[in-house]
PLY file of the C-alpha trace (Angstrom):
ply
format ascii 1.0
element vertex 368
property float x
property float y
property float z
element edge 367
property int vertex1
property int vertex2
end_header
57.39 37.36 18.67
56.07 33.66 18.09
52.69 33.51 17.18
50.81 29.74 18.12
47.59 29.40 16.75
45.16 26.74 17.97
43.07 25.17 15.64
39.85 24.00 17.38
37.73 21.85 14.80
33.96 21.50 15.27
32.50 18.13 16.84
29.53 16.34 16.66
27.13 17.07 20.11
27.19 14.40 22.62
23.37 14.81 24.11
21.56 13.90 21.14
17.77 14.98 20.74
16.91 11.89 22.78
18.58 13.53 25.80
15.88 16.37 25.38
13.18 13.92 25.07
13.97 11.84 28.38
14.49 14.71 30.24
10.81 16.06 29.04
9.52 12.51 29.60
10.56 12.26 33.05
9.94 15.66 33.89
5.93 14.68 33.03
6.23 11.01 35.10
7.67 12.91 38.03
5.19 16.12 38.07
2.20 13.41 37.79
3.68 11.52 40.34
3.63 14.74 42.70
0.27 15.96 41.47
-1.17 12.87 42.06
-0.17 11.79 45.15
-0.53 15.40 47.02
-4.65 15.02 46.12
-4.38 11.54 48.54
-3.84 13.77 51.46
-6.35 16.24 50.53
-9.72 16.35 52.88
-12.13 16.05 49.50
-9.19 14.52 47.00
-10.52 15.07 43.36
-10.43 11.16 41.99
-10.48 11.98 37.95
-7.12 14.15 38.64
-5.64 10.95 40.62
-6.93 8.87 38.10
-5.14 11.01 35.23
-2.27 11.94 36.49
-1.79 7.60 37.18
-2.14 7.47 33.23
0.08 10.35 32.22
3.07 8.97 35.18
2.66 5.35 34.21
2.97 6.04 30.52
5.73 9.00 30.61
7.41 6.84 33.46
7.85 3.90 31.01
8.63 5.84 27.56
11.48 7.78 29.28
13.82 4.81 30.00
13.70 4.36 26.41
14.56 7.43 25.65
17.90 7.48 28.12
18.96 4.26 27.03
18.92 5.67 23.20
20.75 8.13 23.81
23.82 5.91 25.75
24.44 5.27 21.83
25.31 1.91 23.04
22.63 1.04 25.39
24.14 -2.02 26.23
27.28 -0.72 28.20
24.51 0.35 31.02
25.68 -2.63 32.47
29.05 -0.86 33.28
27.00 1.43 35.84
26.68 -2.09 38.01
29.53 -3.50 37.53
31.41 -0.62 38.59
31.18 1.98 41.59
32.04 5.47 40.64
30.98 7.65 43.71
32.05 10.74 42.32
29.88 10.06 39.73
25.99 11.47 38.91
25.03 9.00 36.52
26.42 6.28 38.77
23.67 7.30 41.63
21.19 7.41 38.86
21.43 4.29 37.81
20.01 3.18 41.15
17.63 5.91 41.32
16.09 6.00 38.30
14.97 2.13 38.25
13.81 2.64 41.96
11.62 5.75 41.20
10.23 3.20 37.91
9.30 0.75 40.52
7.38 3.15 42.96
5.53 5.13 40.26
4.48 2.16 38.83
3.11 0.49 41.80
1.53 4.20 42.96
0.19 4.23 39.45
-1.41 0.75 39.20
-3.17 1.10 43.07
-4.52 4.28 41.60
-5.84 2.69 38.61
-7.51 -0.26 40.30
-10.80 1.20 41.06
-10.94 2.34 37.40
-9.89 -0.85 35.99
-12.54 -2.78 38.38
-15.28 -0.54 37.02
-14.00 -1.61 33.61
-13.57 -4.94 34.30
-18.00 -4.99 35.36
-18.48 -4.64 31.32
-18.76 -7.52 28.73
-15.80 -7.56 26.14
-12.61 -8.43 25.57
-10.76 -5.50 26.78
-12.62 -6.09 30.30
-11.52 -9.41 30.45
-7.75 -7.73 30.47
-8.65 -4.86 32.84
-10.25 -7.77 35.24
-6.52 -9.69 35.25
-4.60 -6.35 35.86
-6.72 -6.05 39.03
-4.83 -8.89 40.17
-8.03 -9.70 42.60
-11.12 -7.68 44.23
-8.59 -6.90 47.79
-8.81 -3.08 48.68
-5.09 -1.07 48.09
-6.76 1.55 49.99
-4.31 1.25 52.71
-1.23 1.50 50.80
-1.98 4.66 49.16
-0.42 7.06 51.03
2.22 5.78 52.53
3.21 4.27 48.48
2.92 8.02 47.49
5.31 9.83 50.07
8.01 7.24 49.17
7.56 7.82 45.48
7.14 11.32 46.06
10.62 11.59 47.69
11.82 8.81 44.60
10.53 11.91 42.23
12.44 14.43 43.63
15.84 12.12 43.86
15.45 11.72 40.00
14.35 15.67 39.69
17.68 15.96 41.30
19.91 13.74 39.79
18.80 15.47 35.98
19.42 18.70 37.23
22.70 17.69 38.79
24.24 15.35 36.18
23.89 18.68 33.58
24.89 21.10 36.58
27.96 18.78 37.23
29.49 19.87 33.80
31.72 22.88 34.63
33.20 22.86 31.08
29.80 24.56 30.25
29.48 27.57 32.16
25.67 27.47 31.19
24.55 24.48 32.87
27.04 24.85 35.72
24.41 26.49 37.65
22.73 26.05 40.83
19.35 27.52 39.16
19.08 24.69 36.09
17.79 22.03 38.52
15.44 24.10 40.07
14.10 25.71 36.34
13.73 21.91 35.20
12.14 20.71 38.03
9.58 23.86 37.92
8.94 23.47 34.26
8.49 19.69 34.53
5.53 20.55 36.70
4.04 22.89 34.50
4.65 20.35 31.83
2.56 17.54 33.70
0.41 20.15 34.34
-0.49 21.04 30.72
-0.62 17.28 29.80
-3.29 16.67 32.19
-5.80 20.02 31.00
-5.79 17.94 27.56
-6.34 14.93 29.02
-8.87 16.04 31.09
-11.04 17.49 27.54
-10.37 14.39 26.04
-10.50 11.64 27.57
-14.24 10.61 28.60
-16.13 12.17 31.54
-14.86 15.89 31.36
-14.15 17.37 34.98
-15.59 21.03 35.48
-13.37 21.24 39.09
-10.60 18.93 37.73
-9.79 21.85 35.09
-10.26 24.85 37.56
-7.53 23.13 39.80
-5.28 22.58 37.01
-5.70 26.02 35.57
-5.34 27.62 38.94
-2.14 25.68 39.86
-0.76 25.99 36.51
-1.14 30.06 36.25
0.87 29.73 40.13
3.40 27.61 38.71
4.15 29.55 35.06
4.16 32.94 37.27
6.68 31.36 39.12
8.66 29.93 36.38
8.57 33.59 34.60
10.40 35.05 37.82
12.95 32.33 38.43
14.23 32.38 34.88
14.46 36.39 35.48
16.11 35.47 38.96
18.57 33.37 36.90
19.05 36.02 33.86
19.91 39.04 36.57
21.47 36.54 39.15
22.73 33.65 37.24
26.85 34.69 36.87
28.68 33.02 34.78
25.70 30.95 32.89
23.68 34.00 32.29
27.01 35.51 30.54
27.15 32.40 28.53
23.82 32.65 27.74
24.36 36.51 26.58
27.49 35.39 24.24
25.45 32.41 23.00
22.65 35.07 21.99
25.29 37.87 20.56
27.37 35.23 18.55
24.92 32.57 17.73
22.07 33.26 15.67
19.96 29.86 16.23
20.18 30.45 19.94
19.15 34.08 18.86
16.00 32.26 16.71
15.57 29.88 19.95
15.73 32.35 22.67
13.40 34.72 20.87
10.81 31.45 20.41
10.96 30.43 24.08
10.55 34.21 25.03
7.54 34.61 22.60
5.78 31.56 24.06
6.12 32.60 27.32
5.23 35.71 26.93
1.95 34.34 24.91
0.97 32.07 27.63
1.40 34.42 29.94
-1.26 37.07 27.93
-3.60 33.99 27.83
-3.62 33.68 31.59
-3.99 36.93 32.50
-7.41 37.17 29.48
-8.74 34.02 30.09
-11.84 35.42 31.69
-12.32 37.29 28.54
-11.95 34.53 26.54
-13.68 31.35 25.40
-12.78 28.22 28.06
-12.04 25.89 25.43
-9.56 28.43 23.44
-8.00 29.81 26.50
-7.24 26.24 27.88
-5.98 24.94 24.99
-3.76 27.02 23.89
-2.61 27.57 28.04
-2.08 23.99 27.24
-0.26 23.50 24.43
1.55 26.49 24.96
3.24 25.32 28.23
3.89 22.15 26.68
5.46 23.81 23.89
7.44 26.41 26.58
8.80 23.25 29.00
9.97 20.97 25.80
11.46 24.26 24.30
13.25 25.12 27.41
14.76 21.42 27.47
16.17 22.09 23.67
17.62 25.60 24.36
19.32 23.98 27.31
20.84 21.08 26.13
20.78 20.87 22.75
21.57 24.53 21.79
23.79 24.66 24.98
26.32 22.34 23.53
26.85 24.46 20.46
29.38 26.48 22.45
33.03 24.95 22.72
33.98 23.65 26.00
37.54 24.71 25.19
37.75 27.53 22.36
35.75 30.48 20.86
32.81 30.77 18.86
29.81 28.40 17.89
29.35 24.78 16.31
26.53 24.55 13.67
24.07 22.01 14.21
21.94 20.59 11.58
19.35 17.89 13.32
19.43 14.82 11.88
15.59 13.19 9.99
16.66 9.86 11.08
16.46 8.16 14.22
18.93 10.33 16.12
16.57 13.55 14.95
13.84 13.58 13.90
12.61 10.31 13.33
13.72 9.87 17.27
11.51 12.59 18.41
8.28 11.69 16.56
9.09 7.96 18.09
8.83 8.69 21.27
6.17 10.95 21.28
4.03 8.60 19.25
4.37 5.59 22.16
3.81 7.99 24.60
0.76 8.90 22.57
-0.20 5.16 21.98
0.42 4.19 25.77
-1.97 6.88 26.85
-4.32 5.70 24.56
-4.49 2.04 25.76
-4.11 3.35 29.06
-7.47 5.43 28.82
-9.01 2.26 26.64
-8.26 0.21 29.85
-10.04 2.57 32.94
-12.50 4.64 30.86
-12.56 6.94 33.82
-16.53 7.67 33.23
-18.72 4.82 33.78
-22.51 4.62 34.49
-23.69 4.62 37.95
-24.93 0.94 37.91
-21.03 -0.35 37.14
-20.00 1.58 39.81
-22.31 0.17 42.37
-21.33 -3.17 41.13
-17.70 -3.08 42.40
-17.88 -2.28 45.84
-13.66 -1.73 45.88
-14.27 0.80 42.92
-15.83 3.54 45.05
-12.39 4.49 46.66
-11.11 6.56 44.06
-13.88 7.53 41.83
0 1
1 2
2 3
3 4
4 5
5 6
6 7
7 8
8 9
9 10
10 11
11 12
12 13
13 14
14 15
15 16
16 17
17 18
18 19
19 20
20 21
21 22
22 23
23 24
24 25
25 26
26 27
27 28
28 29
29 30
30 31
31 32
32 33
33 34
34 35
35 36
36 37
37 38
38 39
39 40
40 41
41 42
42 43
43 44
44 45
45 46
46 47
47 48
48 49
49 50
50 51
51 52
52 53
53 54
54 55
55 56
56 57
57 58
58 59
59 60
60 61
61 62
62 63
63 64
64 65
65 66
66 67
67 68
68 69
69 70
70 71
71 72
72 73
73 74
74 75
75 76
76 77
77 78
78 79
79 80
80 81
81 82
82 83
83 84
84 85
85 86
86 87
87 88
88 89
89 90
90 91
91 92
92 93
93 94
94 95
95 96
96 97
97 98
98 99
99 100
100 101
101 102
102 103
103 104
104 105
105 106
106 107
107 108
108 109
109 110
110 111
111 112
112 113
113 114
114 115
115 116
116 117
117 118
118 119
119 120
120 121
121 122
122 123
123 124
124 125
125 126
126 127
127 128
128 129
129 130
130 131
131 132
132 133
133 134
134 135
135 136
136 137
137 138
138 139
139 140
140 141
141 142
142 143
143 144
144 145
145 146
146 147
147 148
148 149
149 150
150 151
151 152
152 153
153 154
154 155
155 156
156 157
157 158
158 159
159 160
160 161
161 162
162 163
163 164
164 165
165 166
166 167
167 168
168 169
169 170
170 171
171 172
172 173
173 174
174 175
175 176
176 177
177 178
178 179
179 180
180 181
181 182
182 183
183 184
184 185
185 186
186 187
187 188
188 189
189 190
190 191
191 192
192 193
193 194
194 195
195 196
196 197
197 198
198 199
199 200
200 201
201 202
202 203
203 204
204 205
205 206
206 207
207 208
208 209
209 210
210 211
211 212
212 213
213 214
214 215
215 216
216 217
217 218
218 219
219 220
220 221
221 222
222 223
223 224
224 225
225 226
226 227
227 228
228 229
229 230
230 231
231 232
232 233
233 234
234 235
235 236
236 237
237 238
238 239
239 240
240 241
241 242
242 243
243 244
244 245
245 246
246 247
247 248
248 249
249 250
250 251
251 252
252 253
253 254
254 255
255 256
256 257
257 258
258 259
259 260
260 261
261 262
262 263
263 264
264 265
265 266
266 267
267 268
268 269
269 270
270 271
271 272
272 273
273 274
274 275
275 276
276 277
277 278
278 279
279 280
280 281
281 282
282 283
283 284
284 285
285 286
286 287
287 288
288 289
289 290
290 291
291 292
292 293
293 294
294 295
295 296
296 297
297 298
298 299
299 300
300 301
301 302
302 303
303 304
304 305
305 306
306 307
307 308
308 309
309 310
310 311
311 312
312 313
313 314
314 315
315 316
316 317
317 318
318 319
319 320
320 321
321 322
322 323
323 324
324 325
325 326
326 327
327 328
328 329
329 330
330 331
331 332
332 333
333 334
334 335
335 336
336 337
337 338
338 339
339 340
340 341
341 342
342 343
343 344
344 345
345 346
346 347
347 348
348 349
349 350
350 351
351 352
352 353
353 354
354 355
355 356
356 357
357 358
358 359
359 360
360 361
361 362
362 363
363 364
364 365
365 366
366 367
């Protein structure tokens, strides 16, 4: 008897943190992009929830890019996506898709934030002067509101899509090859966009009473039913919920990251179901933070922890993450321009103003 043994040496993961990030980022641009645009065709649309989920999609819609193109390690071969057709290809589609859907969301976004940036344009300093020129003019977008939205609405969903099916598409990895990951991202990426906007909506000036009732009602709907899919998947999910079982029975940091994503589900979920018990401001921030803390953590486990199992082979890689700018350093980055964007962003509408500014821009009164 001959015995062969095959010697399969550890290698470095592919998706780097930066993966995690854009898929987070986008995931917020794309559920504030939905959010928003569905309260145009309400009867009585809620204008501070338009007006903040245009900040939170216009600055998550331009800090994800960034985050994709760092993680193409060399962000200049992009070009190769153009110059090139590759139909069999996910990326290739997304290539398209992604700088159409940063197109629409931005123009949805700035017709959103026009009233807001008149009414800030009416005061006396410098910034005005700024918010006056990115009015580009007094005309009324009114009329391009909704029809704008549904085509960056369907834009969303093509890139909700196309980052669910470009990690699907990897068959080599039994636990993304799954028809329930796109579905779970897209889900969570709501709930994300939904927790972003709660904090926004206590921080940012001119607090909302029914702006944060809305949110917390549509975000209890939407973490119920992210609780049951990723049971749906975990009884139903074949071959990736096996994976996912072996990942948890061999691997003890997807043990340590399972357990954290089940704990802070399972937290939120307590704090929904006590929040009438409990104080408004510490139930919704800690709904808040907690969700955002479940969606970003559900992104990691997923892709980061995901590719310590060998595509060919048995057992686990060990990952250490990196401080510097592919770690770390990369993370922080990103989430401090998205911080700084949304800062600016809110400097620039100040979505409470005093009734005398808003009676002195007649185009203002369309969306707040």
């Amino acid at each position: 008897m001959v015995i062969n043994e095959l010697l399969a040496p550890a290698q470095p993961i592919t998706w780097l943190p930066w993966a995690v990030q854009y898929f987070f980022l986008i995931g917020l641009a794309y559920g504030a992009l939905w959010l928003g645009a569905s309260e145009l065709w309400r009867k009585t649309p809620d204008p501070r929830l338009q007006t903040l989920a245009a900040v939170l999609m216009v600055a998550a819609g331009l800090v994800a890019p960034i985050a994709l193109t760092a993680d193409l390690h060399q962000p200049a071969r992009a070009w190769h996506f153009y110059a090139q057709t590759r139909f069999g290809s996910v990326m290739w589609y997304g290539a398209y898709l992604l700088p159409l859907f940063s197109l629409l969301s931005m123009l949805l976004g700035w017709l959103l934030l026009r009233p807001a940036l008149a009414r800030r344009g009416a005061e006396g300093d410098k910034i005005a002067r700024l918010a006056r020129l990115l009015c580009l003019g007094s005309w009324s977008g009114h009329v391009w509101l909704r029809p704008l939205s549904l085509l960056a609405a369907v834009s969303g969903l093509s890139i909700a899509l196309y980052t669910g099916l470009e990690t699907m598409a990897v068959a080599a990895r039994p636990l993304w090859h799954t028809p329930w990951l796109p579905w779970l991202l897209t889900l969570s990426a709501v709930l994300g966009a939904q927790s972003v906007l709660l904090l926004l909506n206590r921080l940012l000036t001119g607090w909302g009473g029914e702006t944060e009732s809305t949110l917390l009602r549509q975000s209890g709907w939407t973490l119920g039913l992210l609780a049951l899919s990723l049971l749906g998947w975990a009884l139903l999910g074949g071959a990736s919920a096996a994976e996912a079982a072996a990942l948890y029975r061999l691997d003890p940091s997807w043990r340590l990251a399972a357990h954290w994503l089940l704990l802070t589900l399972g937290l939120a979920g307590l704090l929904m179901l006590l929040r009438p018990r409990l104080s408004a401001r510490l139930s919704l921030w800690g709904l808040a933070l907690l969700g955002l803390h479940l969606v970003w953590g559900l992104r990691w486990l997923v892709l980061i922890q995901g590719q310590l199992a060998p595509k060919y082979g048995a057992g686990v890689y060990l990952y250490e993450i990196a401080w510097g700018p592919a770690g770390v350093l990369g993370i922080l980055g990103t989430f401090g321009l998205l911080l700084a964007l949304l800062v600016a962003l809110s400097e620039l509408v100040r979505p409470s103003v005093s009734p005398a500014i808003k009676a002195s821009t007649p185009f203002a009164r369309e969306a707040l």
